[in-house]
N, C-alpha and C positions, 0 to 999 in steps of 0.2 A: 516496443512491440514490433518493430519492423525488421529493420537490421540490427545487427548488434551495434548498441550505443554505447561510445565510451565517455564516460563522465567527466571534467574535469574537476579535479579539486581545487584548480587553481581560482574558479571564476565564483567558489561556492556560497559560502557564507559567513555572516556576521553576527554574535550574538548577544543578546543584555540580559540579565536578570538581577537584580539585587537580594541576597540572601547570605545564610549565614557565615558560608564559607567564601563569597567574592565581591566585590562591589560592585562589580560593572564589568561590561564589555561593550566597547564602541567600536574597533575594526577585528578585523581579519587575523591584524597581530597580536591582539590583548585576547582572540579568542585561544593563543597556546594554554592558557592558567585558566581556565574555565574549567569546569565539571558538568561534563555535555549528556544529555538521555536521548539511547536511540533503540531502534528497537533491532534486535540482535539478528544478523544475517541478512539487514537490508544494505542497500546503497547508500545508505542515512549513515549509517557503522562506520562503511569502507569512507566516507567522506570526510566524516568527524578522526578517521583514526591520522587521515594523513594532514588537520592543519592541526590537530594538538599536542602540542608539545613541550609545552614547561613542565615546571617543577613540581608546581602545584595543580597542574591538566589533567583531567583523565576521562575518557570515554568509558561512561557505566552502560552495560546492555541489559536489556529488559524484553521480557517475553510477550509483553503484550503493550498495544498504546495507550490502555487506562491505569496499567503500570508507570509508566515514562508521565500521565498526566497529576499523579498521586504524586512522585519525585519533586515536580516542578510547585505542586501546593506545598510539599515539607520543606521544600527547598533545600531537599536532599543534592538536585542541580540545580544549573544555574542556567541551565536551559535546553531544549530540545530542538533536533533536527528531525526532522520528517518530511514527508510529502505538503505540497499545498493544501488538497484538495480537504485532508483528514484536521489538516492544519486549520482551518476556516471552518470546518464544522466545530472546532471549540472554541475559536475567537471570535465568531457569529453569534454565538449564543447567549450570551452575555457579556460582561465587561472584565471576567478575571484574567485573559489573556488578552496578548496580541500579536501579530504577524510582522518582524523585522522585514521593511521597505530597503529589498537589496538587491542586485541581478544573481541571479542562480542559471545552471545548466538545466537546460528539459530533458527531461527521462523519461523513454517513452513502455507504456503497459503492453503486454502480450498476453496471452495462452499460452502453456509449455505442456512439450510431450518428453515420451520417452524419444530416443534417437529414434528416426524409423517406423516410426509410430503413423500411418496412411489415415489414423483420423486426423490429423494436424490438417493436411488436406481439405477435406471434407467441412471441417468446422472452419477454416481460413474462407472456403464459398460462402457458407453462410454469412460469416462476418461483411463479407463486403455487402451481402442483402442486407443487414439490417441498419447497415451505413446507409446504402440508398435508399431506404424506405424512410429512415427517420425516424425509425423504430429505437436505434441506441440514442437518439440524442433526448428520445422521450421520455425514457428511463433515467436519465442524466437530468433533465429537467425536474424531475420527478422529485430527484433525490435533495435537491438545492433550496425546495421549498416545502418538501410535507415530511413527517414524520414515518417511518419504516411501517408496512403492517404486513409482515409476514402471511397473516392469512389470506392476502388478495395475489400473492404469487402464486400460480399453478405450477406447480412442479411435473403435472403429467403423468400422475401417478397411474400403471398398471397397464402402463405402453408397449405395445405390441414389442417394439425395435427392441425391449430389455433395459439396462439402468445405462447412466452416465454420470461415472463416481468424479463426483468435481472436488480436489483437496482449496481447503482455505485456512487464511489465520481468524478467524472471525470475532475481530477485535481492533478491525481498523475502519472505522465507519470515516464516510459514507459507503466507501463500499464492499465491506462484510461485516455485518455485525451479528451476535447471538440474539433475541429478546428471550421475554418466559415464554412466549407463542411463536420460536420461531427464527430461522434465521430471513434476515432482509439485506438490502445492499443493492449497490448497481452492478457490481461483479455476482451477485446471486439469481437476479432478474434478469443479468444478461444470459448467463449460464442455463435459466430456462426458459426463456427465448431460444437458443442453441437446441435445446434437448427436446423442444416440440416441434421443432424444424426437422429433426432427426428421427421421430416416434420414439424418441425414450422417455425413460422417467429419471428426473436428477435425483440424486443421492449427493449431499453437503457430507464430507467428512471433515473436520476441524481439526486444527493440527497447529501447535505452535509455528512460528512462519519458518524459524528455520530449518524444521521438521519436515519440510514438503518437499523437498527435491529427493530424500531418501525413501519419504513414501513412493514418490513418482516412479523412482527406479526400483524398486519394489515392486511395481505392480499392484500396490493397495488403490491406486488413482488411477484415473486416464489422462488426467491432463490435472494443470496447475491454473485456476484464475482466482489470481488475491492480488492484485493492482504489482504484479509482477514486473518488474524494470527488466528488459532486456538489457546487459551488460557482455561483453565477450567472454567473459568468467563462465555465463551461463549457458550460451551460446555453444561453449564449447560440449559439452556436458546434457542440452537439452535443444528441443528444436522448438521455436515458437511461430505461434502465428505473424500475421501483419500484426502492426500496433490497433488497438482501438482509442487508446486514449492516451493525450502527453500530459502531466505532469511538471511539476519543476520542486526541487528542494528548499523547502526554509526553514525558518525558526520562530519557533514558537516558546515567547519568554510570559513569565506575569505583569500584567500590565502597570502595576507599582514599581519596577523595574527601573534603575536607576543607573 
């Protein structure tokens, strides 16, 4: 979310699963013959496509992360690349996963506008206030140990300023997810923080993830926050804020996993 960050694939990752189609994977090189779940249009995709490459390799893309988490129970793959952050909210929760102990690249989150877009500005001030108040880290705290409840976010409704349409994939928790009362997240709770700093009222539109850069240039959005990796790819194409938050890539295998 700062400057444009290039990733490497060189430093990325390593993955295990035991399942029908593979036995294992222990490095980097046995990751070519995997069958890797990512979630389609992220940095997870472009990572997975450049170490796989055997015969029997293939990066399957998936629309959402309770998609990619359903693959790895059928053992449709043999294992997932994603964010940490989303990564640990399933290997926290109980004992069916776990988190491959490996170094990865940091990638860091932003806000994206259209090119030119003078709110990028505007919401880039805010963000540094709510760094210094402590405000985002409370939210981040928040998300690490309690359960989502949609209904205790104020979205602001009926705000003098007018709306602030925020695009997301709302299916990558901790930070967007749907409930049946609601959507919650730290990307959603920050977003309204932003929009009563501003007098607006947020407006959540949902959009499969790789959906959101054509919303954006469209005009259906005003900006992009769904734990979006600044890359020069996007960089070139959209302008983002400072980063809020860094990240790192891993893997998340079942933890019977051999």
């Amino acid at each position: 979310m700062k400057s444009a960050v290039k990733l490497s694939a060189a430093l990325c990752i390593i993955m295990l699963l035991s399942g029908a189609s593979f036995a294992g994977v222990s490095s980097v090189n046995s990751l070519k013959s995997a069958k890797v779940g990512v979630m389609s249009g992220s940095v997870s995709e472009y990572l997975a496509q450049a170490l796989v490459s055997g015969d029997s390799g293939q990066v399957i893309s998936f629309g959402t992360i309770g998609e990619i988490i359903a693959a790895l129970r059928s053992r449709d793959v043999d294992a997932a690349v994603m964010d940490e952050t989303p990564a640990r909210y399933f290997a926290e929760t109980g004992t069916e996963f776990r988190i491959l102990a490996e170094p990865v690249d940091i990638e860091y989150y932003a806000i994206a506008f259209r090119k030119g877009n003078p709110l990028r500005d505007e919401v880039d001030k805010i963000l540094d206030a709510v760094v210094a108040d402590k405000t985002l880290a409370a939210i981040m705290d928040k998300y690490l140990k309690d359960d989502p409840d949609p209904s205790s976010i104020d979205m602001n409704v009926g705000a003098k300023g007018g709306k602030l349409w925020v695009g997301c994939a709302a299916s990558f928790p901790p930070y967007e997810l749907r409930t049946p009362s609601g959507f919650a997240g730290i990307d959603i709770e920050l977003c309204a923080e932003i929009a009563r700093r501003m007098d607006r009222e947020l407006v959540i539109a949902d959009y499969r993830f790789d959906a959101l850069p054509e919303a954006l240039e469209t005009g259906k959005i005003d900006m992009i926050c769904s734990a979006l990796t600044v890359t020069e790819d996007r960089v070139a194409t959209m302008d983002f804020t400072k980063p809020y938050d860094a990240n790192q890539e891993v893997v998340l295998v079942l933890a019977d996993g051999k």
